[in-house]
C-alpha positions as CSV (number, residue, x, y, z in Angstrom):
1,X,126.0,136.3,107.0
2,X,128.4,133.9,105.3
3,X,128.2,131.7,107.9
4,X,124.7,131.7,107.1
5,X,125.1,131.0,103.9
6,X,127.9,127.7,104.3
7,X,125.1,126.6,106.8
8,X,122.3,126.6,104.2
9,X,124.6,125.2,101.1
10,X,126.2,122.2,103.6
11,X,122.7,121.4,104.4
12,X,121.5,121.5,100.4
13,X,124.6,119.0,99.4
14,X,123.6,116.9,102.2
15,X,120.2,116.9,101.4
16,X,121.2,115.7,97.7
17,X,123.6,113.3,98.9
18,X,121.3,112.0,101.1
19,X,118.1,111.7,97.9
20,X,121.0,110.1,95.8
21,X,122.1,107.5,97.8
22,X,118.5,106.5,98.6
23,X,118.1,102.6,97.9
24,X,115.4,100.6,97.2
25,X,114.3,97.3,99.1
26,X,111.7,94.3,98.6
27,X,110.0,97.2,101.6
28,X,109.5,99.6,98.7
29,X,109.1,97.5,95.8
30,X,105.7,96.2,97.9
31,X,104.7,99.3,98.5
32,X,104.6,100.6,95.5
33,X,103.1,97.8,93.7
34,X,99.8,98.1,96.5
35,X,99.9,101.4,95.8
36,X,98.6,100.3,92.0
37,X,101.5,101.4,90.1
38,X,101.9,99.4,86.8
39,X,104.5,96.9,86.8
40,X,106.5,98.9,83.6
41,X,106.6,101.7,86.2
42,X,108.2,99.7,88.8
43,X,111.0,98.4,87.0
44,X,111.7,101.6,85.3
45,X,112.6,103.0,89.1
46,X,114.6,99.7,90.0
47,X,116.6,100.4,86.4
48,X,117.2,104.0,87.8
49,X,117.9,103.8,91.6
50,X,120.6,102.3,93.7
51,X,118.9,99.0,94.9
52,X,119.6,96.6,97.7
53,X,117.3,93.8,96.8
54,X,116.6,90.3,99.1
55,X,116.4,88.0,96.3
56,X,116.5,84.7,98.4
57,X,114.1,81.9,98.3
58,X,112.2,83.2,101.3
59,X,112.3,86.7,99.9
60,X,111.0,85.8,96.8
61,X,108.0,83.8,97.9
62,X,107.3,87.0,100.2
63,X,107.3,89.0,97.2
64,X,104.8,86.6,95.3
65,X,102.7,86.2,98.1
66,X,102.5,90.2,98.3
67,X,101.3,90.7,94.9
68,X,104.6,92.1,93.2
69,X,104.2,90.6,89.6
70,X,106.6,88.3,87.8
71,X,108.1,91.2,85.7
72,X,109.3,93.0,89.0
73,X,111.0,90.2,90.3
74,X,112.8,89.4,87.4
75,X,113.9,93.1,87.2
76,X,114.6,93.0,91.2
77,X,117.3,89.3,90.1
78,X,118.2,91.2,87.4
79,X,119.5,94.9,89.5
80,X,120.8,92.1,92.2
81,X,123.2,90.7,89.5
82,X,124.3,94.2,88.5
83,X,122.7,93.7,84.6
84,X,119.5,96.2,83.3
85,X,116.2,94.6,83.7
86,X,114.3,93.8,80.5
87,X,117.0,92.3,78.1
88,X,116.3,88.9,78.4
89,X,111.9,89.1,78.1
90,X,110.0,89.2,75.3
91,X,106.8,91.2,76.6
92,X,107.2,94.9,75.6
93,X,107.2,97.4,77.9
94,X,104.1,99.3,78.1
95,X,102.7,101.9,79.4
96,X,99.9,100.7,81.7
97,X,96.8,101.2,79.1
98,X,94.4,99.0,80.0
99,X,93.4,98.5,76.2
100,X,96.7,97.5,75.1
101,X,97.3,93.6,75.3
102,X,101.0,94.2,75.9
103,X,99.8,96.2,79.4
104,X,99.7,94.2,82.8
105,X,96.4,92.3,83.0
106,X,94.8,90.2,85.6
107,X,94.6,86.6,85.2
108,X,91.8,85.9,82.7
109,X,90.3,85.4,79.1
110,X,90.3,89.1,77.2
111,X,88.9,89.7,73.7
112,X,90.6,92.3,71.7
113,X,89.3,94.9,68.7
114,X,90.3,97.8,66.9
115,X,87.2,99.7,66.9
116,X,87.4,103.2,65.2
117,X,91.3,103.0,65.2
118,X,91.7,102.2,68.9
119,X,92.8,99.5,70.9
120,X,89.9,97.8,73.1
121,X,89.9,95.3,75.3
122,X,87.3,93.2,77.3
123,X,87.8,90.5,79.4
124,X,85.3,87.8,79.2
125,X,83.3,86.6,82.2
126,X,82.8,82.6,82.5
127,X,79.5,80.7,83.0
128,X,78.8,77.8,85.0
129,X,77.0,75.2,83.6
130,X,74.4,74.2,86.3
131,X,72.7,71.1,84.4
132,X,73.1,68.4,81.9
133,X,70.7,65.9,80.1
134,X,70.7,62.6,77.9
135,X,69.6,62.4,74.7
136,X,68.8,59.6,72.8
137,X,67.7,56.7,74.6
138,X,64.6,56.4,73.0
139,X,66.8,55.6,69.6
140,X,69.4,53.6,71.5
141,X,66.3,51.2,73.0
142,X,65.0,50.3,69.0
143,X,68.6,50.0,67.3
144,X,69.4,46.8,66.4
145,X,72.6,45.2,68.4
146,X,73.0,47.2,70.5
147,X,74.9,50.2,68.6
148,X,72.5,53.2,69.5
149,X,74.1,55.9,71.0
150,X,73.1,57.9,74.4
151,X,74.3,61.1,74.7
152,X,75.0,63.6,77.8
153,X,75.5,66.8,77.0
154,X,75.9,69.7,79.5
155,X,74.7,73.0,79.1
156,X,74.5,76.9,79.6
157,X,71.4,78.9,80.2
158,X,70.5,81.3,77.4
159,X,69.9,80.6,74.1
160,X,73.1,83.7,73.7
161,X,75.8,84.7,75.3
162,X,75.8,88.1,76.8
163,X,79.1,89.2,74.5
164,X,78.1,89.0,70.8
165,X,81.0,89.9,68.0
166,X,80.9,90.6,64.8
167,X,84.6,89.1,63.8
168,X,84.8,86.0,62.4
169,X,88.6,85.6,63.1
170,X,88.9,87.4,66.4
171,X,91.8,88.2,68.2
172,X,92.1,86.7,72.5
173,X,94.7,87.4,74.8
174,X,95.0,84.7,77.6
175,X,97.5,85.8,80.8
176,X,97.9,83.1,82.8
177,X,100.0,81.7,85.8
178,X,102.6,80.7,83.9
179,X,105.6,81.0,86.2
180,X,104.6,77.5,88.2
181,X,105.7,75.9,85.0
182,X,102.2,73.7,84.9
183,X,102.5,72.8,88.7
184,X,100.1,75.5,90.1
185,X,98.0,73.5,92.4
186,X,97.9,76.0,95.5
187,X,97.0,78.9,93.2
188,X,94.3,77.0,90.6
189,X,95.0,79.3,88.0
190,X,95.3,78.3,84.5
191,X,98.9,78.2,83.6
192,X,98.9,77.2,79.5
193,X,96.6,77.6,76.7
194,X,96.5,74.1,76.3
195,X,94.4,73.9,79.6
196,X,91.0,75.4,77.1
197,X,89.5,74.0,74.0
198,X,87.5,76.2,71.8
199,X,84.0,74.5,71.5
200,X,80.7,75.1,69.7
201,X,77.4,75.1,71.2
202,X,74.9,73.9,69.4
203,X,71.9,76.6,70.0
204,X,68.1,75.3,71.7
205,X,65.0,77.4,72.8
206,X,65.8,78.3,76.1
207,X,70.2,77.2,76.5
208,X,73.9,76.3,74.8
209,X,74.9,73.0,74.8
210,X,77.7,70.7,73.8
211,X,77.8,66.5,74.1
212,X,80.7,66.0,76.5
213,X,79.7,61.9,76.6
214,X,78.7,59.2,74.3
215,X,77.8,55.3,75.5
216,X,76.0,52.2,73.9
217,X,75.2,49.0,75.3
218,X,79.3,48.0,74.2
219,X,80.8,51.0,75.8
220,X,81.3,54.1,76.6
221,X,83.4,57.7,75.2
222,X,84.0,60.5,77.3
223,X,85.3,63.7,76.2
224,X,84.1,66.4,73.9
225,X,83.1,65.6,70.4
226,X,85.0,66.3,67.7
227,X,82.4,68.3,66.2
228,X,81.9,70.0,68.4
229,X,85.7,71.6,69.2
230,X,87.2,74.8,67.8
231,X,91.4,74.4,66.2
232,X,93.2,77.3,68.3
233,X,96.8,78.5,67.3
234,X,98.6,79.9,70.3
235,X,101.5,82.6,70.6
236,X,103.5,82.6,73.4
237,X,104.0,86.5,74.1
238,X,106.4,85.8,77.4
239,X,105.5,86.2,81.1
240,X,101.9,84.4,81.0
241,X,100.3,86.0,77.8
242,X,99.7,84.5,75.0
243,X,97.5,85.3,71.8
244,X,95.0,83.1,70.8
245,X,93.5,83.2,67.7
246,X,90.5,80.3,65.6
247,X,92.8,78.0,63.2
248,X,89.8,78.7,61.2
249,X,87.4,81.8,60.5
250,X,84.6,81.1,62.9
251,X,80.8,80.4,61.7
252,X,77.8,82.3,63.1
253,X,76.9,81.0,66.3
254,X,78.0,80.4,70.0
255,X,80.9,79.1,71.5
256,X,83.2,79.4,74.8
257,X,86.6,78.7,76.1
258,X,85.7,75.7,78.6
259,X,88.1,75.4,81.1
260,X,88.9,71.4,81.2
261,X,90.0,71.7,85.1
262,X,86.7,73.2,86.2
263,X,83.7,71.4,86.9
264,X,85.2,69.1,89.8
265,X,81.6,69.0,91.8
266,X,80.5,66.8,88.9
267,X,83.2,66.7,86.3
268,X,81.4,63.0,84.8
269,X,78.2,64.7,84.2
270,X,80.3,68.5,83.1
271,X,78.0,70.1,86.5
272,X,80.1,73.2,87.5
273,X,82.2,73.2,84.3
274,X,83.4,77.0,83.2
275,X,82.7,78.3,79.9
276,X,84.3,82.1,78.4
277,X,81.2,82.4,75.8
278,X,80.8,84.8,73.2
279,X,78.7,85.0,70.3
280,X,79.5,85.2,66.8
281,X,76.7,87.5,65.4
282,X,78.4,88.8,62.1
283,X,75.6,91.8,61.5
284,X,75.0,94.4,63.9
């Protein structure tokens, strides 16, 4: 019977020796992360567990290329150098809610409110412009010398975005590619604020538009109009976020985030170009 027993109690402290020692590899760290646990999560394991991390150039750009965000791999540097992960960023760490702007979002444009007392946040879907037109030729053809102006201006369909706010000095959160440092050709993705200006569309029957173009018979301006673009003040929040929020409280009407990267099928004439709209209703 005792030998029964120093059997069973050998095994147990081998069994806990064993689950102690266990260490945690890039292996793991990729499979948790597909298996949808929130980055905070992660690197809360990695800060509690005996690790054994590749942190090479090759295993680095493995774990990019498997999805493991920024965050990890700074914690996964961090455990390799023997210091806690988490002292040297400045996002918080969070606990995965979705409506909290500190959480870890996908890349994209994300409105945020306090409605009843809670948090809320929506991310806001682009449009494409699909067309543009000129106006003022008629007026450029009668002015004297020449100094008539021709306008193209590109447009949206709808006379209203489909997401209309009450808050004239809304809050966005941006989260962006920001570890390529600006140089993020292969991914495409936005990597600074300063890629977006803030415009206003000036509202028609049946669409949004904005002059993007102006020309007379002694030359030609491209660009947005001045007055038609939005002052933004931008907060750098640390690994890709940043808070966004209107200079100045925002007038009833329409306006979008327009991406000035997008629209390459036809960037000349602003065909394909991407817009974040929203509405600025005021009333219910």
């Amino acid at each position: 019977m005792k030998k029964v027993v120093s059997t069973l109690v050998l095994s147990l402290v081998v069994s806990i020796g064993a689950f102690a020692q266990e260490t945690m590899t890039n292996d793991e760290v990729i499979s948790l992360t597909k298996a949808g646990l929130a980055a905070s999560i992660i690197v809360g394991k990695i800060n509690t567990s005996t690790t054994n991390f590749d942190t090479s150039t090759e295993g680095l750009i493995a774990l990019s290329k498997a999805g493991v965000s920024q965050e990890v791999i700074a914690a996964m540097i961090s455990a390799k150098a023997g210091k806690p992960a988490g002292g040297g960023s400045t996002m918080a760490v969070s606990s995965g809610d979705p409506n909290d702007p500190m959480s870890k979002h996908g890349y994209g444009v994300y409105l945020y409110q306090e409605v009843d007392g809670k948090k809320k946040m929506t991310q806001i879907q682009p449009s494409m412009s699909g067309q543009n037109r000129t106006g003022g030729a008629f007026t450029a053809s009668i002015t004297p010398f020449g100094l008539g102006k021709v306008k193209t201006k590109t447009n949206l369909p709808g006379r209203s975005a489909a997401l209309q706010i009450q808050e004239t000095n809304p809050v966005f959160y941006f989260y962006l590619d920001a570890s390529s440092g600006g140089l993020n050709t292969s991914s495409g993705i936005p990597s600074s604020p300063n890629e977006f200006t803030l415009v206003r569309f000036n509202q028609r029957s049946d669409n949004r538009e904005v002059t993007i173009a102006k020309s007379n018979s002694w030359g030609g301006k491209g660009g947005l109009s001045d007055e038609y673009v939005v002052g933004l003040k931008s907060e750098d929040l640390g690994n890709g976020t940043f808070r966004i929020t209107p200079t100045t409280p925002l007038k009833k009407g329409e306006y979008g985030f327009y991406l000035l990267n997008s629209g390459n099928a036809n960037t000349a004439a602003g065909v394909g170009s991407k817009f974040f709209d929203f509405g600025v209703m005021m009333t219910p």
